[in-house]
C-alpha positions in Angstrom: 31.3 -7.0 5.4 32.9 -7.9 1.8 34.4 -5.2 -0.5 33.5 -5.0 -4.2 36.2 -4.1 -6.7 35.7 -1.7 -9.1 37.9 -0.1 -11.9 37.9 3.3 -11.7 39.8 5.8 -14.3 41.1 9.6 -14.0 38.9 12.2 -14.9 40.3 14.8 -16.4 37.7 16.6 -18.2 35.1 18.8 -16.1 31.4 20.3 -16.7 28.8 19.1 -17.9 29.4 18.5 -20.9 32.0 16.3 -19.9 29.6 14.9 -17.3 27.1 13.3 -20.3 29.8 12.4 -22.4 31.3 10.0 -19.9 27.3 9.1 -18.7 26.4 7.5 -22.5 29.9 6.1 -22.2 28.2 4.1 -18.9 30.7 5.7 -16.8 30.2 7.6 -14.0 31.9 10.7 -12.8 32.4 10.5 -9.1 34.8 12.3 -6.2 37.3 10.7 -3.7 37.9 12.5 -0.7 39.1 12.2 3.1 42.2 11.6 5.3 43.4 15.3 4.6 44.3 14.2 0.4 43.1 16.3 -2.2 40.1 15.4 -3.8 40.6 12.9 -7.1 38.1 12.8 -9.4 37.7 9.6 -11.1 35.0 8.3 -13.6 33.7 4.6 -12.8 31.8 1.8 -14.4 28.2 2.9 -14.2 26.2 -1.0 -14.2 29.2 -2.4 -11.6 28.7 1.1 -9.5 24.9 0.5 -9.5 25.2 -3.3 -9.0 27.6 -2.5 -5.3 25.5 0.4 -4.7 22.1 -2.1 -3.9 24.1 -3.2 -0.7 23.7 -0.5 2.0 27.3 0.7 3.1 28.7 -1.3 0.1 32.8 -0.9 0.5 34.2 0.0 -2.6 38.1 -1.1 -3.0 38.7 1.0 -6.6 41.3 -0.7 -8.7 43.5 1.7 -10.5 43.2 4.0 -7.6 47.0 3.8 -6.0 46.7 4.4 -2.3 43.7 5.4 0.2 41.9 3.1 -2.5 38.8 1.8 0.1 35.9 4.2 -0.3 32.5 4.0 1.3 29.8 5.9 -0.5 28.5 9.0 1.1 26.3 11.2 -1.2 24.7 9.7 -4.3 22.9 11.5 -7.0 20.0 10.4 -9.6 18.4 11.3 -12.1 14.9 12.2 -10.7 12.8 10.8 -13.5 15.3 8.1 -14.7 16.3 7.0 -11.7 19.9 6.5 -13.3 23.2 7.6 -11.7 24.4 10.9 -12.0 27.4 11.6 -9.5 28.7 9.9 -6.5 31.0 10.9 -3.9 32.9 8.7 -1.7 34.7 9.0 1.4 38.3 6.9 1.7 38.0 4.3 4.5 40.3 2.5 6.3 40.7 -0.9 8.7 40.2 0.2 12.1 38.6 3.4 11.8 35.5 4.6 13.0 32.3 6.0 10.9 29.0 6.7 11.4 26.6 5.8 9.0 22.6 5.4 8.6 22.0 1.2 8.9 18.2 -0.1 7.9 15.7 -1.4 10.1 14.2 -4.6 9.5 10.8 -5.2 11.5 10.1 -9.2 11.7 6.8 -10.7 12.9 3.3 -9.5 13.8 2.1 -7.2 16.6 -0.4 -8.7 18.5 -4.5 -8.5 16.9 -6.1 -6.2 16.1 -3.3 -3.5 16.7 -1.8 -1.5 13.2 1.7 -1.1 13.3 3.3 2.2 12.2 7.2 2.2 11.6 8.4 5.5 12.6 12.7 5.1 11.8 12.9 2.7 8.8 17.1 3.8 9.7 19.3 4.4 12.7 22.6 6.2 12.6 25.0 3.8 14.0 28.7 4.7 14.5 31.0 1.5 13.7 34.7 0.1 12.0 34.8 0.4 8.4 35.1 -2.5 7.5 32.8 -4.3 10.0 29.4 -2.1 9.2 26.6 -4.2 9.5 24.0 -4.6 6.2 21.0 -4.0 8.8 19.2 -4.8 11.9 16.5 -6.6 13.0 13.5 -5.7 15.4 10.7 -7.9 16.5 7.3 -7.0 16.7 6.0 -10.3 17.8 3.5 -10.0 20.5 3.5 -5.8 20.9 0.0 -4.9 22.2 -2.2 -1.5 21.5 0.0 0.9 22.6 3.7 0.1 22.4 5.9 2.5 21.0 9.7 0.9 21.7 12.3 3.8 20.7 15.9 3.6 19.4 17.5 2.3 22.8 15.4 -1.3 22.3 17.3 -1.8 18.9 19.9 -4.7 19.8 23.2 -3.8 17.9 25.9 -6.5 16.9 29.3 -6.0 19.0 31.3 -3.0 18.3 28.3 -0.9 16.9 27.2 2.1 18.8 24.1 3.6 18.6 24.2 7.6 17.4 20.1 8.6 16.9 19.0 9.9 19.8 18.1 6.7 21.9 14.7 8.3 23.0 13.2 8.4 19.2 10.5 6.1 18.7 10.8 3.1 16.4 7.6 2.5 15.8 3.8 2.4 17.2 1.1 0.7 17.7 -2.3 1.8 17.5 -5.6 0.6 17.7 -7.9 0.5 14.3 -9.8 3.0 13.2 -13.0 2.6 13.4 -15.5 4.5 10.4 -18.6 5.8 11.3 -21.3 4.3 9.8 -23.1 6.7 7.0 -26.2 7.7 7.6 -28.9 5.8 6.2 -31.7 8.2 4.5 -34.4 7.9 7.0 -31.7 8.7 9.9 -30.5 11.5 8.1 -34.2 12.4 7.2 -35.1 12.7 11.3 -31.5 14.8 11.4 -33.1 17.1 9.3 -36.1 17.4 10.8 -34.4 17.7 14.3 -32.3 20.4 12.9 -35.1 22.6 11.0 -37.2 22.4 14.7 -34.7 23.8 16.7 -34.0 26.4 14.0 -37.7 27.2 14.2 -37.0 27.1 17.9 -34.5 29.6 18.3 -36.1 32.4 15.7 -39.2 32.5 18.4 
């Protein structure tokens, strides 16, 4: 997969004060951690960061940042009504090592008429090399009848990608339609009535 470069910068001031100071300056704050360094806090470009961010997995090579410099993203906070970014953390990467990370599942085709499909993992956890994690996967549906429920396992994984969710969790189902009962009409539910007030009558005798 290809890296994005972005500038990043020291941080040096802490809080939150500091925190929306650096946000209406469209940076931000964000932690570097992993391979046994101390964390370094950095502030980075916040419409580049949110541009890299739309790719799943996105590897971040941080320029200004002078070694253990390739970063994956691992925990990303938003506002909740804004939707805007808060705070990232990101966990230093490097050629040849092994992570495991949650990939997307992409479901292709139709399942057979007049089954209703139902995707129960829209992710798998997959473990694979840093720089070779896959955007996503592909499953499909073409042809599934009433009844199939495939699981984890029946995901087909490029090379060098091993599966971590439990193989047994289903993927997805398919079910037959509901079918709605028809309301009752007024003369139907007029002889319900009636049915119901006689055995009433019935069973105070």
């Amino acid at each position: 997969m290809s890296e994005v470069r972005i500038a990043a910068e020291p941080r040096t001031e802490f809080g939150k004060g500091a925190s929306r100071r650096a946000r209406r300056a469209g940076k931000v704050p964000a932690v570097l951690y992993g391979h046994g360094t101390e964390p370094r806090h950095l502030n980075l470009p916040g419409h580049e960061l949110m541009l890299a961010l739309k790719t799943p997995n996105v590897l971040i090579r941080l320029d200004g940042v002078d070694k253990d410099n390739l970063a994956l993203p691992k925990s990303v906070q938003r506002d909740a009504i804004k939707g805007f970014l808060e705070h990232v953390d990101l966990l230093v990467v490097s050629k040849g090592e092994k992570v495991e990370v949650e990939i997307p599942v992409h479901l292709i085709g139709e399942v057979k008429a007049p089954g209703v499909l139902t995707q129960e993992l829209v992710t798998v956890a997959v473990e694979a090399e840093a720089t070779h994690i896959p955007e996503g996967v592909e499953f499909v549906v073409d042809g599934l009848e009433v009844g199939a429920s495939p699981t984890a396992a029946d995901v087909k994984l490029p090379s060098g990608v091993t599966l971590t969710t439990d193989p047994e969790t289903i993927l997805l189902t398919v079910s037959a339609p509901r079918v709605e009962e028809e309301p009752e009409t007024g003369e139907e539910a007029a002889e319900a009535a009636d049915e119901a007030e006689a055995a009433a009558d019935e069973a105070s005798k």
